[in-house]
N, C-alpha and C positions, 0 to 999 in steps of 0.2 A: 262916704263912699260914693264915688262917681255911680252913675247908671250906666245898666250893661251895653247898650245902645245909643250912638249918637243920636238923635234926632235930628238935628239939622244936616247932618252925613246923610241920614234916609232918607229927606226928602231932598237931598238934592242930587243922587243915585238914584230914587226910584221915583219922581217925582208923585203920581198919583197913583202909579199899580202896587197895590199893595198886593195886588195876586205874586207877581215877580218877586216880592221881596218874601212873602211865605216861602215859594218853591228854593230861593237861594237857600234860607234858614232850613231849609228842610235836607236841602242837600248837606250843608254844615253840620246838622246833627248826627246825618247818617254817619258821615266822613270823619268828622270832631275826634269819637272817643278812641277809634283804630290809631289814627296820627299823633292824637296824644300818646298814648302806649307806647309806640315806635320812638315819640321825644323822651318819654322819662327811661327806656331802657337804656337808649345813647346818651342818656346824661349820668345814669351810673354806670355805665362802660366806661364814660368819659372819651365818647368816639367823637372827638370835635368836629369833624366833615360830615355825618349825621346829623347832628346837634342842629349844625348851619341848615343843611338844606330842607330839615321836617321843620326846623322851626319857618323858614320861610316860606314852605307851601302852608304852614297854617296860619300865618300872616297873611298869605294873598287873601285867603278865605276870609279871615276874620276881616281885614280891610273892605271886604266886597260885601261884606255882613251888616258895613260899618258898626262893629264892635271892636272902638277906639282902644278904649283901657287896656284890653288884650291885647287887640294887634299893636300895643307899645310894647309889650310885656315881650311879646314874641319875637320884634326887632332887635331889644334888647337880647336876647339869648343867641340870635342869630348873627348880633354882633360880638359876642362877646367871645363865639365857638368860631367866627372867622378867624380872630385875633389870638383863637388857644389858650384863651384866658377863661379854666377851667373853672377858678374860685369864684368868677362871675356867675356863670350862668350853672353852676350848681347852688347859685346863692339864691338866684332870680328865679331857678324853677317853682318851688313851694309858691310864691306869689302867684305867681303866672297861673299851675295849677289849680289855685282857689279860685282867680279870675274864671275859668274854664268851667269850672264846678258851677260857681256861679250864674256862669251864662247857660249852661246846660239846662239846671234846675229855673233860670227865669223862663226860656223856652217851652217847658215842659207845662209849665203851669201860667203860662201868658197869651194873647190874643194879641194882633201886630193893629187890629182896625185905628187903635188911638192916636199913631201914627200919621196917618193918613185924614185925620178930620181936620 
């Protein structure tokens, strides 16, 4: 299992403030669980123009997080609900959502300093 966080992404987005990159992740958590909600309803509506645009603002996020894994997970569903290809990104949610879980629960119980050394 990849790690939740690029490293090499965070330092070379936030090179030495790790203050910057808490307050980003802090924003991300507040935001994270709302947007997801909003992606897994439009994914069992199957509202593809939803799908696309929650999945992309939580890719912008997760890219500026750099939390890679995901924000691949999230491209992918955003492209998949461009293209109306429903059996995609209903296929690709359950991953994504673990990814998310994941990163939620590494946040919660993790410290960024190591990052930064």
């Amino acid at each position: 299992m990849k790690p939740v966080f690029d490293e090499n992404m965070i330092k070379e987005i936030y090179e030495d403030d790790s203050d910057l990159f808490q307050d980003v992740i802090g924003i991300l958590m507040e935001k994270l669980p709302e947007e997801l909600a909003v992606l897994q309803k439009a994914v069992e509506l199957q509202q593809n123009e939803e799908v696309r645009q929650t999945a992309h603002r939580i890719r912008s996020s997760l890219i500026s997080s750099a939390a890679s894994e995901s924000a691949v997970l999230a491209g992918q569903l955003e492209d998949s609900a461009a293209a109306g290809d429903i059996a995609a990104y209903t296929g690709t949610f359950p991953g994504f959502k673990f990814e998310i879980d994941r990163l939620i629960t590494y946040c919660v119980n993790h410290d960024y300093d190591s990052y930064f050394e």
